[in-house]
LUMFIRO-946859 format. One record per residue (C-alpha): residue number from 1; chain; y, z, x; residue in three letters. Coordinates in pm, 1 decimal, padded with zeros to 6 digits. Layout:
N
> NUM:A:Y:Z:X:ALA $
...
This chain:
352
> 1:A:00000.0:00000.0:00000.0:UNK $
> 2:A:00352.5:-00046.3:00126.5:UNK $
> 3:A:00451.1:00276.2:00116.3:UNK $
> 4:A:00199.4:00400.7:00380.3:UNK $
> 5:A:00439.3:00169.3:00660.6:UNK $
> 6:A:00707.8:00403.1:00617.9:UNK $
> 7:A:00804.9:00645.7:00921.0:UNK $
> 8:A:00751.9:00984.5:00782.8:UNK $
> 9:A:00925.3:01114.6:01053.9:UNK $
> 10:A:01251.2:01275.4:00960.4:UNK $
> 11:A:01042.3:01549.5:00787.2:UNK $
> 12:A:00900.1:01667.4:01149.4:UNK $
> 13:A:00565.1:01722.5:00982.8:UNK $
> 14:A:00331.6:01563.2:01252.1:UNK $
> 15:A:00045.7:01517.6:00956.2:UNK $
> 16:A:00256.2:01318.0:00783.1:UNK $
> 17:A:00249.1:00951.1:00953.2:UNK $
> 18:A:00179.8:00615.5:00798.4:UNK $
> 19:A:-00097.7:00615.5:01053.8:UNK $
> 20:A:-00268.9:00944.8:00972.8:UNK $
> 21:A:-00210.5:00888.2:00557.9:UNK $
> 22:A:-00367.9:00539.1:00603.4:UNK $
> 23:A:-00654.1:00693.1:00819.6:UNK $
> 24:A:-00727.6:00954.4:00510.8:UNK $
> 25:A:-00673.5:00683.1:00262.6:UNK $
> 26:A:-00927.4:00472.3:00455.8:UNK $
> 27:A:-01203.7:00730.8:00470.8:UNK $
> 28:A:-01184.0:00829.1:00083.1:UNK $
> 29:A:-01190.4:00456.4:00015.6:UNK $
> 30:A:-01497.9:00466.5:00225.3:UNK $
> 31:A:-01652.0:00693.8:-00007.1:UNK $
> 32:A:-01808.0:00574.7:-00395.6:UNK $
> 33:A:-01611.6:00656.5:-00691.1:UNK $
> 34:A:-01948.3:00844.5:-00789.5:UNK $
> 35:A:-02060.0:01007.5:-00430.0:UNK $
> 36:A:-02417.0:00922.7:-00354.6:UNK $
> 37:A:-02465.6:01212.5:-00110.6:UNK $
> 38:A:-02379.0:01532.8:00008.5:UNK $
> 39:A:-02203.0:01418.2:00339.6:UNK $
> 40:A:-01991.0:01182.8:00111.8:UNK $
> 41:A:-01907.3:01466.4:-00107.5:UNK $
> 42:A:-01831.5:01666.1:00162.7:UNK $
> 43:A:-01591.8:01426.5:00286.6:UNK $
> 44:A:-01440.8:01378.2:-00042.0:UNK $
> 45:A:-01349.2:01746.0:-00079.7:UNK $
> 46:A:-01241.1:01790.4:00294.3:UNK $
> 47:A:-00973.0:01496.4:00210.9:UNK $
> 48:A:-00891.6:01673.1:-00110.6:UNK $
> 49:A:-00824.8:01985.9:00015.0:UNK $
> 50:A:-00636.3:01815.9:00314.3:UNK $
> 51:A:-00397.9:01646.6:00100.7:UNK $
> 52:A:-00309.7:01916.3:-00140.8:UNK $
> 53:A:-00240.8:02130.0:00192.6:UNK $
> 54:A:-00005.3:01828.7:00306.5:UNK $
> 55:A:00217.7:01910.9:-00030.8:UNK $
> 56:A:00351.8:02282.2:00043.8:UNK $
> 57:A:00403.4:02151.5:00420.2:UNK $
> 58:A:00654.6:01887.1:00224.0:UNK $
> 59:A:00797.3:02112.3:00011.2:UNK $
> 60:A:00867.5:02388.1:00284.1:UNK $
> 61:A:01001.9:02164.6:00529.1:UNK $
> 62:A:01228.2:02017.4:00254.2:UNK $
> 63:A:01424.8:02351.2:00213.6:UNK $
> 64:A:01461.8:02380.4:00559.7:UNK $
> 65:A:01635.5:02092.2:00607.2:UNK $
> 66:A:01769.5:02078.4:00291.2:UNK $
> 67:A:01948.5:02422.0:00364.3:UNK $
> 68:A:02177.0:02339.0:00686.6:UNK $
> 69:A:02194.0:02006.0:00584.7:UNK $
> 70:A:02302.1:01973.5:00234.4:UNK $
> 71:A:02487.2:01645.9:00233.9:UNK $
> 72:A:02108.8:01484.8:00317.1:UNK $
> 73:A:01955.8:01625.2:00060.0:UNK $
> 74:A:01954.4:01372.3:-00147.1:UNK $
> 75:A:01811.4:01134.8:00119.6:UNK $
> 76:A:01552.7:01476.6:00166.1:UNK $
> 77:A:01471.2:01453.8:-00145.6:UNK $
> 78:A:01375.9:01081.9:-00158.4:UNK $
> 79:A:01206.2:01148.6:00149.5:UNK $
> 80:A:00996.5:01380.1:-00006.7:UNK $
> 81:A:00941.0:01210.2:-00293.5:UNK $
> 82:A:00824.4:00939.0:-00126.3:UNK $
> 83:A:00605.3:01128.4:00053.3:UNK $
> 84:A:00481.4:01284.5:-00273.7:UNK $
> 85:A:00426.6:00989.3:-00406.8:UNK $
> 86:A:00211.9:00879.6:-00113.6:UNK $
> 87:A:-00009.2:01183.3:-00106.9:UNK $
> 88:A:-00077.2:01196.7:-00524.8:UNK $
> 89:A:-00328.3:00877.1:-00515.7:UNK $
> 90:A:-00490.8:01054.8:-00251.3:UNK $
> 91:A:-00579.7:01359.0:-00432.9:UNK $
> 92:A:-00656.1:01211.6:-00753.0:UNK $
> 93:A:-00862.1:00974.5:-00544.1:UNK $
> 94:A:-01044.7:01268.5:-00341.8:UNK $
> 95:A:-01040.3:01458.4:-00666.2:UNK $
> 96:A:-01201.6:01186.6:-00936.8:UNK $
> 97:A:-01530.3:01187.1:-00634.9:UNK $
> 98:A:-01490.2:01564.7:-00590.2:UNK $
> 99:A:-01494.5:01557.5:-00959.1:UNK $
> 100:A:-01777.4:01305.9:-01049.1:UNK $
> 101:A:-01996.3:01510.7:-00774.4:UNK $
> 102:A:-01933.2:01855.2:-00891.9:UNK $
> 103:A:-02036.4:01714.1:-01269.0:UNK $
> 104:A:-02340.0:01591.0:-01188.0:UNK $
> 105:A:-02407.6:01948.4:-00976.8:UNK $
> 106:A:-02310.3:02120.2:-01295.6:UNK $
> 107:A:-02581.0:01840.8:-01540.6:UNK $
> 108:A:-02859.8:01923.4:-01248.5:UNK $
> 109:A:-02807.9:02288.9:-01286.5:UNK $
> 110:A:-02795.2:02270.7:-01647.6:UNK $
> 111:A:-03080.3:02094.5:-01664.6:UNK $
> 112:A:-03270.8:02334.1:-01381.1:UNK $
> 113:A:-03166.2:02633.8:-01591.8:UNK $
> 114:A:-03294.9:02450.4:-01940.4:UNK $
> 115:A:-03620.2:02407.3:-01740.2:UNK $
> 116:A:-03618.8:02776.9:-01625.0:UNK $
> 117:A:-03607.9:02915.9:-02006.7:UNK $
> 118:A:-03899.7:02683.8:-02100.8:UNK $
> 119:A:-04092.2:02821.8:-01817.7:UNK $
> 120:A:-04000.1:03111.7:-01861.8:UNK $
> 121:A:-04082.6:03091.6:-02289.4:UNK $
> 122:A:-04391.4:03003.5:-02214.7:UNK $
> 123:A:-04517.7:03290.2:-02008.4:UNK $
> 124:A:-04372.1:03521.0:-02228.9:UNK $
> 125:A:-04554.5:03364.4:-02553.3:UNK $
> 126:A:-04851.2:03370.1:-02313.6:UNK $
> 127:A:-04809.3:03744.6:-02238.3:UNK $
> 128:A:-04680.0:03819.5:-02619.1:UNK $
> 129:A:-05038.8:03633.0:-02701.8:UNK $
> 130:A:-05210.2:03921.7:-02527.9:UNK $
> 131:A:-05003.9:04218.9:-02615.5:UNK $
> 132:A:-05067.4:04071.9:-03028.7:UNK $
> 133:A:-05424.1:04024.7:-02962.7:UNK $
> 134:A:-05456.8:04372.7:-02876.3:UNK $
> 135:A:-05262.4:04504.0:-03189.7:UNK $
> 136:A:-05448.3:04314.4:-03414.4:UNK $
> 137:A:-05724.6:04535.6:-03369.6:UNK $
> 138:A:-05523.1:04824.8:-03407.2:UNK $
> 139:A:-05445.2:04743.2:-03755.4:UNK $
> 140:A:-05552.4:04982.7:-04037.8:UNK $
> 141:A:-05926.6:04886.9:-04214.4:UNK $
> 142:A:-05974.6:04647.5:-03955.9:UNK $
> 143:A:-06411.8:04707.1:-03938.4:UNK $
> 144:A:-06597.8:04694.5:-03662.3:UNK $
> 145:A:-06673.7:04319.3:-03702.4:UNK $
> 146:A:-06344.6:04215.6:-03695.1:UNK $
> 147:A:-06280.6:04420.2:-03402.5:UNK $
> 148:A:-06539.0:04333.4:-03197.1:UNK $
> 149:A:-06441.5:03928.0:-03276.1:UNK $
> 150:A:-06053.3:04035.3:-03143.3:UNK $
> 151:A:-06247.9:04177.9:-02792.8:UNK $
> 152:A:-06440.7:03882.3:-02788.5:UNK $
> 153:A:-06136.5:03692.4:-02773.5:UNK $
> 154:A:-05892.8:03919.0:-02549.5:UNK $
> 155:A:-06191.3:03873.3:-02280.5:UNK $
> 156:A:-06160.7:03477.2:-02347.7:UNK $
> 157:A:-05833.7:03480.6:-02241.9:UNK $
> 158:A:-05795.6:03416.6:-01824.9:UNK $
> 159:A:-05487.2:03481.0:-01596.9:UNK $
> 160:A:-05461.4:03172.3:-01403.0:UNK $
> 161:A:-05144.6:03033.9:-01212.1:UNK $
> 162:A:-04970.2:02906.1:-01546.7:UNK $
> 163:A:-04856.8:03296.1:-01561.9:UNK $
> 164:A:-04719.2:03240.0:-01184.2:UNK $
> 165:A:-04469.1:03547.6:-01069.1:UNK $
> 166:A:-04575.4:03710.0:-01419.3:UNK $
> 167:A:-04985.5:03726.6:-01318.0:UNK $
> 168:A:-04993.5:04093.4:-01240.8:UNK $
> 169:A:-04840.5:04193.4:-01521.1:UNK $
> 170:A:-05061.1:03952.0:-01736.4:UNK $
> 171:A:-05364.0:04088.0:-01560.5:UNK $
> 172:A:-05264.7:04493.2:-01580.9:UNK $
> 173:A:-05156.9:04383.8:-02000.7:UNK $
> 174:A:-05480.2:04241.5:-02037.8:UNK $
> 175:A:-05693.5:04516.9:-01886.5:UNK $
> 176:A:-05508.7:04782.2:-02022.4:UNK $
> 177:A:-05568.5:04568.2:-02348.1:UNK $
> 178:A:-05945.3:04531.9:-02319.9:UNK $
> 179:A:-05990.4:04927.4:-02251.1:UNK $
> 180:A:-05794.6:05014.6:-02593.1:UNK $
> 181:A:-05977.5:04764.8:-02815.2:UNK $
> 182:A:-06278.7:04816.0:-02668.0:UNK $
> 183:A:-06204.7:05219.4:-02723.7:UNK $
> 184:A:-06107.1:05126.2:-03091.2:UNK $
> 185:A:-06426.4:04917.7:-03162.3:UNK $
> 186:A:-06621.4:05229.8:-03032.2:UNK $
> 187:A:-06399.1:05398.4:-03318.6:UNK $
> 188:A:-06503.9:05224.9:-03549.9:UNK $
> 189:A:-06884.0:05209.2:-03483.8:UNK $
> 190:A:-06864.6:05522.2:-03499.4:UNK $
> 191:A:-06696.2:05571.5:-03832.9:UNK $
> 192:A:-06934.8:05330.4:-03982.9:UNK $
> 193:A:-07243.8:05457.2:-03876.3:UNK $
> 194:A:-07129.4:05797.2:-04033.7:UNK $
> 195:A:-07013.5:05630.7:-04365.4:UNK $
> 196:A:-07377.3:05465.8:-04354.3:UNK $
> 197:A:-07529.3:05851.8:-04308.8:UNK $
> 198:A:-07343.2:06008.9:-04561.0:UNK $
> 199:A:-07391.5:05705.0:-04820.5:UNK $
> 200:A:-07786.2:05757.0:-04711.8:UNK $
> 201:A:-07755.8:06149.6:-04811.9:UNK $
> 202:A:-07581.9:06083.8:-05114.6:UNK $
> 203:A:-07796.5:05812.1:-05229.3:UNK $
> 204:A:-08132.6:06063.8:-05112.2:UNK $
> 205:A:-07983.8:06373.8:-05290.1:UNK $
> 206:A:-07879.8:06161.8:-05594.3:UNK $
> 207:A:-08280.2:06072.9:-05629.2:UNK $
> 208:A:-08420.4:06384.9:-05548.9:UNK $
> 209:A:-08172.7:06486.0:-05837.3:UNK $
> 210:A:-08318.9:06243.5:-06044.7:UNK $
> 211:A:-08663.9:06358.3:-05952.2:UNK $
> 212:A:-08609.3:06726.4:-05982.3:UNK $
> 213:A:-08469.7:06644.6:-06349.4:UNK $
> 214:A:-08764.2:06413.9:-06419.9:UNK $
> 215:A:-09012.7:06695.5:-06310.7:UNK $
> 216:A:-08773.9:06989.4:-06520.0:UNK $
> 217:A:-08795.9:06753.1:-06848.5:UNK $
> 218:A:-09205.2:06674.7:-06722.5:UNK $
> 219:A:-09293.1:07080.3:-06720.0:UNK $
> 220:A:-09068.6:07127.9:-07027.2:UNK $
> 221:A:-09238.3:06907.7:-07218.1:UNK $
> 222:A:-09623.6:07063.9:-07107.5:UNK $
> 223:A:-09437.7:07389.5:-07184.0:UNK $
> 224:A:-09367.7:07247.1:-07498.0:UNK $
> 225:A:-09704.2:07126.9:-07560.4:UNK $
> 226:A:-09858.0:07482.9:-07423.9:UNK $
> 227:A:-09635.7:07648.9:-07720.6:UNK $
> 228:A:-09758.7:07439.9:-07955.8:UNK $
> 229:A:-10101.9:07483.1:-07825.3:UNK $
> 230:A:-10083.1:07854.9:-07795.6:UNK $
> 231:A:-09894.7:07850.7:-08185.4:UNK $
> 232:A:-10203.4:07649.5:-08296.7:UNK $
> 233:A:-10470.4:07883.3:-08133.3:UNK $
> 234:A:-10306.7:08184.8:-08288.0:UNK $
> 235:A:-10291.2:07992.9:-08634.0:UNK $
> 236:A:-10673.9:07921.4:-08572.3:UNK $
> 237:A:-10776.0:08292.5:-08433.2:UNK $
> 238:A:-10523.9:08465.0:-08745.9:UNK $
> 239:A:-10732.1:08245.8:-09013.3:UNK $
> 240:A:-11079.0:08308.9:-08823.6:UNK $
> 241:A:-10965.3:08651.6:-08880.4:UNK $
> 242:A:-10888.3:08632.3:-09198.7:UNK $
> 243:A:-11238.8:08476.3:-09289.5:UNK $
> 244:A:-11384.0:08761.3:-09048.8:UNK $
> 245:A:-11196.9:08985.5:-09270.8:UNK $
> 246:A:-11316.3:08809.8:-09615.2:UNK $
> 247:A:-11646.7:08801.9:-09556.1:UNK $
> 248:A:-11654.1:09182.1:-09396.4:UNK $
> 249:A:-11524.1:09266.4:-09702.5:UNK $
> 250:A:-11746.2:09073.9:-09902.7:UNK $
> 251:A:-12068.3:09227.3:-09727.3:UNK $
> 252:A:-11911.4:09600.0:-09826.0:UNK $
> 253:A:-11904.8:09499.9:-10132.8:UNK $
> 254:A:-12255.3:09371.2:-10109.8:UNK $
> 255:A:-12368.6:09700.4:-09932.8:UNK $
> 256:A:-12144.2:09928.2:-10203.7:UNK $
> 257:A:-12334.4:09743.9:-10501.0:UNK $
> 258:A:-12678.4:09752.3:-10324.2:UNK $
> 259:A:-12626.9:10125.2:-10307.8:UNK $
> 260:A:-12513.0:10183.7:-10616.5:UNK $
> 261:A:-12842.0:10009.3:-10742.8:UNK $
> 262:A:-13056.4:10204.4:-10501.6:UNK $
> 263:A:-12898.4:10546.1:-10605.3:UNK $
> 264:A:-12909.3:10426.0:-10954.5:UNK $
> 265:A:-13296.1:10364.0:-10897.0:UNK $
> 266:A:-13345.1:10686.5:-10713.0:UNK $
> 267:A:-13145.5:10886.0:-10962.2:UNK $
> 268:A:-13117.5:10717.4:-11294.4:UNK $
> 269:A:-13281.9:11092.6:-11410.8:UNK $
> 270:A:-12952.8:11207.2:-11314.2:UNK $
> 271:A:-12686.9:11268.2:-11459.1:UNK $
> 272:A:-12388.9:11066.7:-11499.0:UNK $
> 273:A:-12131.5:11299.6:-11304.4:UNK $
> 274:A:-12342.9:11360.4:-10986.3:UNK $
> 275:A:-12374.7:10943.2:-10974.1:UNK $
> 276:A:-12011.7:10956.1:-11019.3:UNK $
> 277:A:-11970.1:11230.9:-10723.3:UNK $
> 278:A:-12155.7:11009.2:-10479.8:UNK $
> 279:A:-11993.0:10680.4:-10566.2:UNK $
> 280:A:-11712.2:10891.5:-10509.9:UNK $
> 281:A:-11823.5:11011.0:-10181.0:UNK $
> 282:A:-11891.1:10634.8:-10081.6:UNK $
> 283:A:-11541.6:10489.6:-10134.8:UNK $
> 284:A:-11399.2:10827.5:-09918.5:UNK $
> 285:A:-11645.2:10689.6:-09644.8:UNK $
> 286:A:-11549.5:10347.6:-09672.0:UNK $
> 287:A:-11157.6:10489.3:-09641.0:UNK $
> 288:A:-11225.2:10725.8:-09352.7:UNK $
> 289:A:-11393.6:10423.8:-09170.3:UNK $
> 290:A:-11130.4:10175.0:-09254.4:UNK $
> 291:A:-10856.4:10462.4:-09118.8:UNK $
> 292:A:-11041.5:10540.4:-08809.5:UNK $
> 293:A:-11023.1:10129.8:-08723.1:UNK $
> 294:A:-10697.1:10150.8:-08839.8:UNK $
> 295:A:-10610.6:10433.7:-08605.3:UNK $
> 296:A:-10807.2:10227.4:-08314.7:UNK $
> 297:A:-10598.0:09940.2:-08350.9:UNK $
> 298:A:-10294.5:10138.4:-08371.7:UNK $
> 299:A:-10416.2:10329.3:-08050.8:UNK $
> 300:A:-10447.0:09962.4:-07883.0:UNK $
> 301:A:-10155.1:09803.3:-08015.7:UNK $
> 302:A:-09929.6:09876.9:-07712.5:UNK $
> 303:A:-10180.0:09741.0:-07484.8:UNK $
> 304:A:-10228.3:09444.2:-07697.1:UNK $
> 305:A:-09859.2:09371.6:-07755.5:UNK $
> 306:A:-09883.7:09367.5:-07367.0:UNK $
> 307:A:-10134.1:09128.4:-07343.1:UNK $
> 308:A:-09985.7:08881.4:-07534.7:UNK $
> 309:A:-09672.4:08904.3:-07387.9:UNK $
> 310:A:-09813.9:08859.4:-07043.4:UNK $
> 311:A:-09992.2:08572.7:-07207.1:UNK $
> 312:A:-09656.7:08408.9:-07328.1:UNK $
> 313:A:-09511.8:08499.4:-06966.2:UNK $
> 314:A:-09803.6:08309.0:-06813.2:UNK $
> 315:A:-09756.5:08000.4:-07073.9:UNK $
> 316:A:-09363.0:08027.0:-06917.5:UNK $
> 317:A:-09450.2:07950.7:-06615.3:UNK $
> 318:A:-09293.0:07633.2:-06454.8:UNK $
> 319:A:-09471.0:07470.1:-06121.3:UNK $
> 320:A:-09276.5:07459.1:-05817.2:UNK $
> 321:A:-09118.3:07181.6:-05675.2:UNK $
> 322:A:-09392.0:06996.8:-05476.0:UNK $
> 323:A:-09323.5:06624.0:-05360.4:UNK $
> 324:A:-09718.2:06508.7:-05190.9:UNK $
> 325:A:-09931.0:06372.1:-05489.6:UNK $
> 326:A:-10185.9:06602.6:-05330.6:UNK $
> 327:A:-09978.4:06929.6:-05394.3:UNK $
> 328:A:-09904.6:06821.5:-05743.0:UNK $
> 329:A:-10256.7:06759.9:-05823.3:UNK $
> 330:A:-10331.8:07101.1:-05716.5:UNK $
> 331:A:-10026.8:07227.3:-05991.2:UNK $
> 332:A:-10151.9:07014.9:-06263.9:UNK $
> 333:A:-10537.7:07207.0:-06175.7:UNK $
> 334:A:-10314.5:07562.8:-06169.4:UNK $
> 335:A:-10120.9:07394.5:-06463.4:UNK $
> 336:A:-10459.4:07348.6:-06659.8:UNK $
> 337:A:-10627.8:07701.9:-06581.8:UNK $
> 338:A:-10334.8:07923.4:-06664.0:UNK $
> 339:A:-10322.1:07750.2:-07033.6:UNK $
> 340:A:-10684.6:07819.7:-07053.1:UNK $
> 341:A:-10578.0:08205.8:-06963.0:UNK $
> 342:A:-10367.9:08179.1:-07225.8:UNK $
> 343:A:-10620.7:08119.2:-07508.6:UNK $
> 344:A:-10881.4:08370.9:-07336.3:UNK $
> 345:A:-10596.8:08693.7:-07353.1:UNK $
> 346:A:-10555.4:08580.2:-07704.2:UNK $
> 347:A:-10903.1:08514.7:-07819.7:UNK $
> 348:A:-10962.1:08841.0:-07635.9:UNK $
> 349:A:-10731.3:09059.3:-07775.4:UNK $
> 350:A:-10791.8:08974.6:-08110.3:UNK $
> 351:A:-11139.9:09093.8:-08098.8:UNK $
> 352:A:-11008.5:09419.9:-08023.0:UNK $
């Protein structure tokens, strides 16, 4: 340009020659509006920051001749502003590379740092994978099924180099990890095999309940039937009593009436009051007899009233609670034998 052939001079700033300004402008030319490399960058900024030094050198030197010399100032001024004018195109020359480089510094880093929070994303969805694993089984009513498919796949999972600076944490998280789950699945086990036990118990005690009520309604029933049999024998013993009774009675009368005749044959020369006084004499015999077996059974009737109620004790009796066919073959024998007990006390005491 022909403003770099002017004889900067005047000013007394050595940097400040058309030589030296066409030297810089030379080397930033040199350089691409875009830098392609470091060194060029470099360069660019070295010239940038060169020039912009250049300007307070102007402006410093301007006052000082400006100050003792103040009928030049306007040619001082034009100086300067020429110089000005020179140096501008070379810092907005050096500064449009400076520029273009530092923009594609700040893209790369942009796009570094973008990179760095997907790598970063992904080991932390890798290590939140392992911590979620692990509270999955820590969830309430997980059983011991579920649990034990959650270990199965906590120990799937490997720390490899995708977890790079992060392994040893991934690797102390996943151990730690396995030891809880696996300490939760023993939990559980546990739990279940004593919910199986106590549903076994119940269910056992519920049918021996059953049983024990099937056997109390069983021996109720045969008690049932021994009342009834017991009611029937004493209906059968009171009316073969009865007909013991009738037919005692009837051979009295047979005996009374055969005496009578015989006494009547023996005496018929007799008279009528002495018959009378020995008929008389029979029927007080016949009372004294019948009061004397009247007095016996009254003399055994506490004994008797005994008997039977030790028979209606024994008919009470209930079998024990036996649970081998054999045993309760045995009680249905003892079952058998104290019914036939029964009817002997009775049959016995009424022949008392």
């Amino acid at each position: 340009m022909e403003s770099a052939t002017m004889e900067l001079a005047p000013l007394g700033i050595a940097e400040i020659t058309a030589s030296n300004l066409a030297l810089m402008e030379s080397q930033i030319l040199d350089i691409p509006e875009t830098p392609e490399n470091k060194d060029q960058y470099s360069t660019a900024r070295d010239m940038h920051i060169q020039a912009k030094k250049i300007l307070p050198l102007i402006e410093t030197r301007r006052k000082e001749i400006k100050a003792p010399h103040l009928e030049k100032c306007r040619e001082i001024d034009a100086t300067a502003k020429d110089a000005v004018s020179m140096i501008q195109p070379l810092i907005e020359m050096s500064g449009s590379r400076r520029g273009a480089w530092e923009a594609i510094a700040e893209k790369e880093k942009e796009v570094a740092m973008a990179a760095e929070k997907v790598r970063l994303d992904e080991i932390k969805e890798k290590l939140e994978a392992i911590s979620n694993t692990v509270l999955q089984a820590q969830e309430y009513g997980k059983t011991s099924a579920e649990i034990s498919y959650i270990l199965d796949a906590l120990l799937e999972i490997k720390v490899d180099d995708s977890y790079q600076e992060f392994a040893d944490q991934a690797l102390k998280s996943l151990m730690d990890g396995t030891e809880l789950v696996q300490s939760t699945l023993d939990r559980a086990l546990k739990f279940e095999a004593d919910q199986k036990a106590q549903a076994e118990i119940e269910a056992k005690n519920k049918a021996e309940a059953e049983r024990l009520a099937r056997m109390a309604e069983d021996q109720e029933k045969a008690a049932a039937a021994i009342r009834v049999e017991l009611d029937a024998a004493r209906a059968e013993i009171q009316a073969e009593k009865d007909r013991m009774a009738q037919v005692a009675e009837a051979e009295k009368f047979k005996e009374r009436v055969a005496w009578c005749e015989k006494i009547g044959a023996e005496y018929y020369i007799a008279d009528w009051n002495e018959a009378h006084k020995l008929n008389t004499e029979f029927d007080l015999a016949v009372e004294k007899a019948e009061a004397t077996e009247a007095a016996h059974k009254e003399e055994l009737k506490p004994d008797t009233e005994k008997l039977l109620m030790f028979a209606d004790y024994i008919g009470e009796i209930k079998l024990p609670d036996l649970k081998t066919d054999a045993a309760n073959e045995i009680g249905m024998m003892i079952d058998a034998k104290l019914r036939e007990l029964v009817t002997l006390i009775i049959a016995e005491v009424d022949s008392l």
